[in-house]
N, C-alpha and C positions, 0 to 999 in steps of 0.2 A: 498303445503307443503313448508316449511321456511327452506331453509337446512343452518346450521352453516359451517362457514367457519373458518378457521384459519389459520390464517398466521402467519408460523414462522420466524422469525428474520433470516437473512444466518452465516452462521459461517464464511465464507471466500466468502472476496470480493477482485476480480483481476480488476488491472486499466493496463492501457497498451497504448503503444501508441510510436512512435517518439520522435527524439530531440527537437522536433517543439511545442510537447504540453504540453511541463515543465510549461510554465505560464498556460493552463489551472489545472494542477493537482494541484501549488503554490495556485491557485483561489478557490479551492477544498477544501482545507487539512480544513481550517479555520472554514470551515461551520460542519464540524463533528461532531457527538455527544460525547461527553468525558467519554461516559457511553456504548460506541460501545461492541456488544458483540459477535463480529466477528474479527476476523484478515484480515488486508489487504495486499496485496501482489501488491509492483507499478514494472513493468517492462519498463523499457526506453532505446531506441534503444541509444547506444553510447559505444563510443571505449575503449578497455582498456588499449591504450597507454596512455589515457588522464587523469591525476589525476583529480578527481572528488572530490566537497564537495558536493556533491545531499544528501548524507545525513544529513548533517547538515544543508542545505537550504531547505528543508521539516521540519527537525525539531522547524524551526524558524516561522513555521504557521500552527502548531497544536500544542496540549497539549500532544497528545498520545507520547509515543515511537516509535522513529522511528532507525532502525538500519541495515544494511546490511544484506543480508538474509545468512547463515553460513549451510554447506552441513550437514544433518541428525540432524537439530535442530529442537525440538519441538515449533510446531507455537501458539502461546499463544495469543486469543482475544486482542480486545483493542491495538496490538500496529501494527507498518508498519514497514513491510519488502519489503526494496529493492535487486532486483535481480541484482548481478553482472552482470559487464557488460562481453559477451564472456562465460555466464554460461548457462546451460540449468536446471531450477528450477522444479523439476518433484513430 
């Protein structure tokens, strides 16, 4: 017997990782689908003494939205949120 399978799409895709693996998530962002129908969530280990442009340098190699992830904000498909740094995202 043939049994069907299906496979759904994820809603929420978590990348994660070190300071070390900005150039792999950079190498990442480009190849996405612009029609993503999941939100993604990139958490990267770095200080919060240190002013950061990480999100405007993700947003320089994808289409989607990309913006700082903000406490009790609704996560909406299609765009990237990054996790402050020194915040725990729950």
């Amino acid at each position: 017997m043939e049994e069907n399978i299906v496979l759904k799409q994820p809603r929420l895709i978590v990348i994660g990782g070190s300071a070390g693996s900005l150039r792999t998530i950079l190498d990442l962002l480009p190849g996405l689908d612009t029609n993503l129908q999941a939100a993604i969530i990139v958490v990267l280990h770095r200080h919060h003494i240190y002013d950061s442009a990480l999100t405007e340098l993700l947003a320089l190699k994808t289409s989607l939205a990309v913006k700082e992830a903000e406490e009790k904000e609704d996560i909406i498909a299609g765009n990237i949120y990054i996790a402050p740094p020194d915040y725990h995202l729950w």
